[in-house]
N, C-alpha and C positions, 0 to 999 in steps of 0.2 A: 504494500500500500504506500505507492509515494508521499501521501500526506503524513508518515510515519517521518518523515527525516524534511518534509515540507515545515513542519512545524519546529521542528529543529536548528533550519535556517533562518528563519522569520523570529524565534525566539520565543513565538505565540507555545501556550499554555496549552496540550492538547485537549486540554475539559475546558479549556473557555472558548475555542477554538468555533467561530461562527462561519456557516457557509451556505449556500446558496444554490442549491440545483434546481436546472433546468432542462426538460421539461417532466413531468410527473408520469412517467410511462414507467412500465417494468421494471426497464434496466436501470431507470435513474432510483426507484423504489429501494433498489434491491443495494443499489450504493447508499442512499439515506438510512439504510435500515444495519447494514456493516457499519457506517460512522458511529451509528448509535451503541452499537454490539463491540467499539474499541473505547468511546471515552464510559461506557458502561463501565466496562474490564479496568477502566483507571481509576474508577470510584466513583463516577458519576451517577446519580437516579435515572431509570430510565426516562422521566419528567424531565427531567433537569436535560439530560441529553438532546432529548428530542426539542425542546426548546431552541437549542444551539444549530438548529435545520431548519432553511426557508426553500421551500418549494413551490414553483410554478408549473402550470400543465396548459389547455390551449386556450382557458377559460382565465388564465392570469394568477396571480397570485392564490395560494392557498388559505382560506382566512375562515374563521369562525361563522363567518356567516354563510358561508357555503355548505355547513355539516350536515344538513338532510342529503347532500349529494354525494360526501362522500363515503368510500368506502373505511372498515376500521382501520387498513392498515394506512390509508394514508389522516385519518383524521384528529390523530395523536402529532400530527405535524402541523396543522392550524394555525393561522397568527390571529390575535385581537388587532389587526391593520385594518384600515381602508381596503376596499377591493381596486385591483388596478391589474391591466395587462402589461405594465410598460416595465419589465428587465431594469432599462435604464433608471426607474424612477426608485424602483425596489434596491438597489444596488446603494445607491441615492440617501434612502433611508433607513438601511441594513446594516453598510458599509459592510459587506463580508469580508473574512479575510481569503476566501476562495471563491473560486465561481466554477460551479461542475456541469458540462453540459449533456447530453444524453438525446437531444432533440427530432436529428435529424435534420435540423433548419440550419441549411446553409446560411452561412452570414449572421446566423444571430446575435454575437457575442461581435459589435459593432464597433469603429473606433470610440466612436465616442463611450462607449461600453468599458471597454478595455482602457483608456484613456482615466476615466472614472476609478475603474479600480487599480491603477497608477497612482492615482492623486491619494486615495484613502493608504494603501500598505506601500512601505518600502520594496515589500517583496510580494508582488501581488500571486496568487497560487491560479492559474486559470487549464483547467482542465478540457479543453474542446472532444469528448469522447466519442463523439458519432462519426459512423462510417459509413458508406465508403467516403474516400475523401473528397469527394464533390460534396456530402451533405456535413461535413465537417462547421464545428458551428464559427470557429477563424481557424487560420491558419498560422504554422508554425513562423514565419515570416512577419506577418501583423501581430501577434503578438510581442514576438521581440522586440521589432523596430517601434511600436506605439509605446511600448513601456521604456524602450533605449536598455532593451537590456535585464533587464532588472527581474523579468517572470518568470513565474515556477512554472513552465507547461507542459505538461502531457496530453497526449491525442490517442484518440482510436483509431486512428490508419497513419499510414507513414506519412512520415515530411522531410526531404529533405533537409540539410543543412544551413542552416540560415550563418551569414557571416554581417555583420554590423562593429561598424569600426573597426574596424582590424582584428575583430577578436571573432573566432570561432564558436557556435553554438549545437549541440546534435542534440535535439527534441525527441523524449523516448517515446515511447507506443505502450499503452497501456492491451495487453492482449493478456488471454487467459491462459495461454499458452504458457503463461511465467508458473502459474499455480497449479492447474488440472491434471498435470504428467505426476507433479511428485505426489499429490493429495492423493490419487486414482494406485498409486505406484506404493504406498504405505498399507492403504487400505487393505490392498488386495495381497499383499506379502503379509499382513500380519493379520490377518483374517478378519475385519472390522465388524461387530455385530450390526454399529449401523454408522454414520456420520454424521459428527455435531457440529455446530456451525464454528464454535470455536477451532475446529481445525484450520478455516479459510482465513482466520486472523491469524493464526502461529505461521500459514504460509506465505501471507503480507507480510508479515514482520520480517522474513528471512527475507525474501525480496529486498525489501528497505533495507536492510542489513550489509543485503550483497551487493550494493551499490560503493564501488569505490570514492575515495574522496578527489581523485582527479577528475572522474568522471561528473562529480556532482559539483565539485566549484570550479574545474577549468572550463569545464562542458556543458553545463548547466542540464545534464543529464538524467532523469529522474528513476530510469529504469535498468535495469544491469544488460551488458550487451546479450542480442540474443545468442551468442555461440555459448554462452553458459548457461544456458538453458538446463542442459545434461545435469551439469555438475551442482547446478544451484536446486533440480528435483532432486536428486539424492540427495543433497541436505534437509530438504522439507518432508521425504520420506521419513528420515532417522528421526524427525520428531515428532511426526505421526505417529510413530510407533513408540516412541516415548510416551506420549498423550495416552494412546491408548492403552497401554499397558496400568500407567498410573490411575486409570480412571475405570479399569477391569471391562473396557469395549475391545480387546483383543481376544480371542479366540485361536490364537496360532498357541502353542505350549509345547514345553516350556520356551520362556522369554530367552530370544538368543544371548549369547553373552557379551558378545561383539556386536554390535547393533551395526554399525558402518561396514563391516566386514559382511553380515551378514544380506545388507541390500545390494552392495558390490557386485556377491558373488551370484545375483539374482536378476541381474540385466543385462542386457547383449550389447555388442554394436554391429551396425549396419557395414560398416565399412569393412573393405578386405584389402589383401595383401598381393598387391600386384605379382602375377602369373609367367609374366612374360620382361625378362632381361633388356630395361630401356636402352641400354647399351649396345645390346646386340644389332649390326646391320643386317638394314633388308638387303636381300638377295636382286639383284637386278634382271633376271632369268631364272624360271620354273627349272628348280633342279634335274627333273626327269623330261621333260620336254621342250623344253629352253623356251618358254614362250616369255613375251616382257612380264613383270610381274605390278600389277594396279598400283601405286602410292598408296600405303595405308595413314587412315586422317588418325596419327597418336595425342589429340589434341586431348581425349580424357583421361591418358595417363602421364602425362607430362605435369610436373607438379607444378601449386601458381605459384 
């Protein structure tokens, strides 16, 4: 969960820690309801938590007067505000110290939007999560250059590199690909009776963890690269199966004794062991009938 070392940069307090998603669909739900399930975990009321969440959906802001319509999960997120549809205006009078989007709507998160939430935080968090990247709600680009710099962003589809002043920026991607291999990969090595949600927080945490410190202040990077993918499920395995053991949802017995050793020796790889001697020349004539022999294209074993 980048917001795990988000709040680390900024200094902000993660149980005071106020944020702002948009829009009220599923997937942005299902991120309001994690937020709640980690400053929970840090001593917060679940009251108290959910207070610290402002949700919009296409009807505008989430607000008390709206509560015949909504549903329970979302109605524990209510404000005593005015009703309004205007982002800009909520932002305005929220001042979040994040902004999470989930929309789908291209361009939502506007300059003057992002500009706004410059002006309130030094280090403003603006999470654009919708994908594909045409429906991206800004881009990695506009939000650095409107902030000059200064934003925590992540997206849900790729963005290239943005370079401003002279200095380099790589925008991470928030995919679940960081979490569901090693979560899927504990479970099922240590026979899980069933999965509780706190596994998906101890797998955010590693994530945020495994983010190096070059990566996160030369690069302003928020996610670890994906070629550690591998090596960062295996770690989220080994506490899976930590969890589970400690809390008797394992099923595998007895508990190995080597926990690293024992996910190791339970995984494969894909890759093989070249066959064929890069070294050796081709033949320029068919040994037995001397015909020319094709150029072979050795461009996928040639190392890059």
């Amino acid at each position: 969960m980048p917001l795990e070392h988000d709040t680390m940069i900024t200094k902000y307090k993660k149980n005071l820690y106020v944020s702002l998603n948009f829009v009220m669909n599923q997937a942005a739900t299902g991120v309001a309801e994690m937020c709640v399930r980690q400053m929970v975990d840090e001593g917060l009321t679940e009251k108290e938590a959910c207070a610290n969440i402002y949700m919009m959906d296409i009807d505008g802001l989430i607000t008390k007067s709206r509560s015949a319509t909504l549903s329970d999960r979302h109605l524990r997120f209510a404000k005593d505000l005015p009703d309004t549809k205007s982002l800009l205006e909520v932002v305005r009078t929220v001042k979040p110290g994040g902004l999470i989007g989930a929309s789908t709507v291209a361009g939502a998160f506007t300059e003057e939007i992002i500009q706004e939430m410059a002006n309130i935080n030094p280090r403003p968090i603006i999470f654009a999560l919708s994908n594909p990247t045409s429906k991206a709600e800004c881009t990695a680009e506009a939000a650095f250059r409107i902030t000059n710099g200064t934003v925590l962003f992540a997206s849900g589809s790729p963005f290239d590199n943005v370079e401003l002043n002279g200095k380099l920026y790589k925008p991470g991607q928030g995919n679940n690909a960081y979490i569901f291999p090693g979560i899927a990969l504990g479970c099922v090595l240590f026979k899980a009776k069933h999965i509780p949600d706190k596994l998906f927080l101890l797998a955010a945490r590693r994530v945020a963890d495994s983010v190096t410190e070059k990566s996160l202040n030369t690069f302003s990077r928020l996610y670890p690269r994906l070629k550690s993918i591998r090596e960062l499920s295996i770690q989220i395995a080994i506490e899976v199966g930590n969890y589970l053991y400690s809390h008797n949802l394992a099923t595998l017995h007895p508990k190995p004794e080597d926990m690293e050793l024992f996910v190791r020796q339970h995984i494969y790889s894909v890759e093989y062991t070249d066959l064929i001697n890069k070294t050796y020349d081709w033949p320029a004539k068919d040994a037995k009938h001397g015909f020319p022999v094709p150029l072979l294209r050795r461009s996928s074993m040639d190392e890059e």
